[in-house]
N, C-alpha and C positions, 0 to 999 in steps of 0.2 A: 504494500500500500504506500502511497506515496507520501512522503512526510513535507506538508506545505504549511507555509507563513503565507499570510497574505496581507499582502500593504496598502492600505487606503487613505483616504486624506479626508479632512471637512471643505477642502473646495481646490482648486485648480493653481498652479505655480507654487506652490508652499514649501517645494524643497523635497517631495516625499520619492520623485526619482533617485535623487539622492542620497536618503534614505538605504531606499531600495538596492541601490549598488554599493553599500558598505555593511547594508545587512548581508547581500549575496555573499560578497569576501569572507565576511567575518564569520559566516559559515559554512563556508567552501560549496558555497550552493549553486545549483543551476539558477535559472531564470526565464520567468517569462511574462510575456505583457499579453494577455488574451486577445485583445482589440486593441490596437494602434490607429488611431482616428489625428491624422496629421504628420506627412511624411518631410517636412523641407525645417532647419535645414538636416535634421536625422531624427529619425524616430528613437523613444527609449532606451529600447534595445541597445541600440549603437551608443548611448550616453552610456551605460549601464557597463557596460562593455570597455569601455574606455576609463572609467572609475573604479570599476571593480579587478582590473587586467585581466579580464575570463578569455578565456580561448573560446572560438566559434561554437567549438561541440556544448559549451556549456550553457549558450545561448539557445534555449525553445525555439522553431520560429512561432509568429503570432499565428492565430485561428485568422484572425483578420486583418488585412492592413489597408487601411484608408488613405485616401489621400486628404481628403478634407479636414484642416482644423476643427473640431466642432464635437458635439456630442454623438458617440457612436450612433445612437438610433440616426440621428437627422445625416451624417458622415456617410454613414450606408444608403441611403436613399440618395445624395446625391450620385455616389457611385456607382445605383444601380442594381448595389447587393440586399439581400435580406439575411439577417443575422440570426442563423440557425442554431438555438441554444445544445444542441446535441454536439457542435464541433467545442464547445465552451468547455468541454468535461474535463476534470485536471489530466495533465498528461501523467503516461505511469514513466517516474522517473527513480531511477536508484539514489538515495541519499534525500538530502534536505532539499526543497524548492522553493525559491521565492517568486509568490505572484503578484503585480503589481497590477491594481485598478487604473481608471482615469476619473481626473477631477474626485468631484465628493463622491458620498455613498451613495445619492440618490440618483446617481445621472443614467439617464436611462437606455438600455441595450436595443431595446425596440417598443412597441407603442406599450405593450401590457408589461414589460419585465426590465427590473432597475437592478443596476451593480449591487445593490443588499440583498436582492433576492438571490441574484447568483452565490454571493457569499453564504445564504443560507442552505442553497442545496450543496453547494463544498463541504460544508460543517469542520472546515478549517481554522485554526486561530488567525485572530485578524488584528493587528494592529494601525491603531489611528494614529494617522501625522496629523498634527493641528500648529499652527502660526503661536508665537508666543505674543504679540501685539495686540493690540484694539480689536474688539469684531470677536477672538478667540472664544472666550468663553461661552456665546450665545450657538458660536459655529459649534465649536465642540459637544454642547450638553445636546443640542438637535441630533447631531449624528450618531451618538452615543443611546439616543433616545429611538432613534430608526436602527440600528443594527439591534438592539435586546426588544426592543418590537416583534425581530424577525428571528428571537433565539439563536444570533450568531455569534458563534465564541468570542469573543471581546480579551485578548489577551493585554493589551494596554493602553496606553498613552503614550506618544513621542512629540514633545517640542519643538520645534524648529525656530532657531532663529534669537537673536539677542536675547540676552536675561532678561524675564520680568517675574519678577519673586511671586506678587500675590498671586496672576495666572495662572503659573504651574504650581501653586498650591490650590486655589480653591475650585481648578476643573476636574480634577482626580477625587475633592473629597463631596463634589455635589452629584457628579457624574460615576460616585461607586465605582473608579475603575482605576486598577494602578499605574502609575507615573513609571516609564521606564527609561526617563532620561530628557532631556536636551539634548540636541545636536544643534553645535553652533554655526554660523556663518565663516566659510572657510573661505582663508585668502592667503596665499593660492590654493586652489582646490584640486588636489592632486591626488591618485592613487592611495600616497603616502601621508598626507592629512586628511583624508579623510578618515584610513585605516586606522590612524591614531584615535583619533575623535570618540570614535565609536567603542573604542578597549575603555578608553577615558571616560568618556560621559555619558553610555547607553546601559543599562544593564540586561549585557548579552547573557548572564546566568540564565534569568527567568527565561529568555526568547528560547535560549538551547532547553531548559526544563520542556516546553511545550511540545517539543520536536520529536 
């Protein structure tokens, strides 16, 4: 059975590719992005890939690859495609996987079925990236409130982004769900800082505990 983390975010840009490729590292994991909705100037993959140093084999290809910036459902209809939730199924890979969503939890795969339901029939641990800034708290207790809606494993919290003390303390203790780090703003953003970061300020114990 295939042993997957799954990365999601409270909204779009927040760093959680990022994430996602220093989580893959830091557990010697495969990867993959189910739907790629925006190909120029590189999809995920290729970020992920380039942060994380994975060799090709270690890179999934997507179920889908869009060219349109946009939300999968509306991404596939410019395209043409309709997004067949049977190709969505984890793949069976040997070892740990990490799967990355787009945007938030709610953005949706096609007109009746949204990235939280996919996450519900994975019955995967999932952990939330959320923005440590302004906005945060209201974004995070919403997604937190639509993922345990849909009885999906909720393994934690991740930060992103400059300190802010009271945010990463009072969205973990209103939202019932543990804090498993910040990850900060990395300058220069390299293989090798990021690798750091993550030993440093993630608590990879709990994420390996779920695996």
């Amino acid at each position: 059975m295939t042993q997957a983390v799954v990365v999601t975010g409270t909204d779009t840009g927040i760093g959680k590719t990022v994430f996602a490729a220093g989580l893959t590292a830091a557990l010697g994991a495969h990867y993959w992005k189910a739907v790629q909705a925006g190909l120029e100037p590189e999809g995920d993959a290729q970020t992920v890939a380039t942060l994380a140093a994975l060799s090709a084999e270690r890179i999934v290809p997507e179920a889908y690859r869009l060219t349109t910036p946009a939300s999968p459902h509306l991404a596939a209809r410019i395209d043409g495609v309709e997004i067949d939730l049977a190709r969505l199924a984890l793949p069976d890979i040997a070892g740990p996987l990490v799967v990355e969503g787009a945007g938030g939890v709610l953005v949706p795969l096609s007109e009746t079925v949204l990235y939280a339901d996919m996450f519900a029939r994975w019955r995967m641990p999932v952990i939330l990236c959320a923005r440590t800034g302004l906005g945060t708290i209201n974004h995070s207790l919403l997604s937190i409130e639509a993922l345990r809606a849909r009885d999906v494993p909720l393994l934690g919290i991740v930060f992103i982004g400059d300190a802010h003390e009271e945010n990463e303390r009072i969205v973990p203790v209103l939202g019932r769900v543990a804090s498993l780090g910040r990850l900060p703003m990395l300058d220069p953003l390299t293989p090798d800082t990021l690798g750091a970061a993550m030993q440093d300020c993630i608590d990879m114990a709990a994420i390996r505990a779920a695996l």
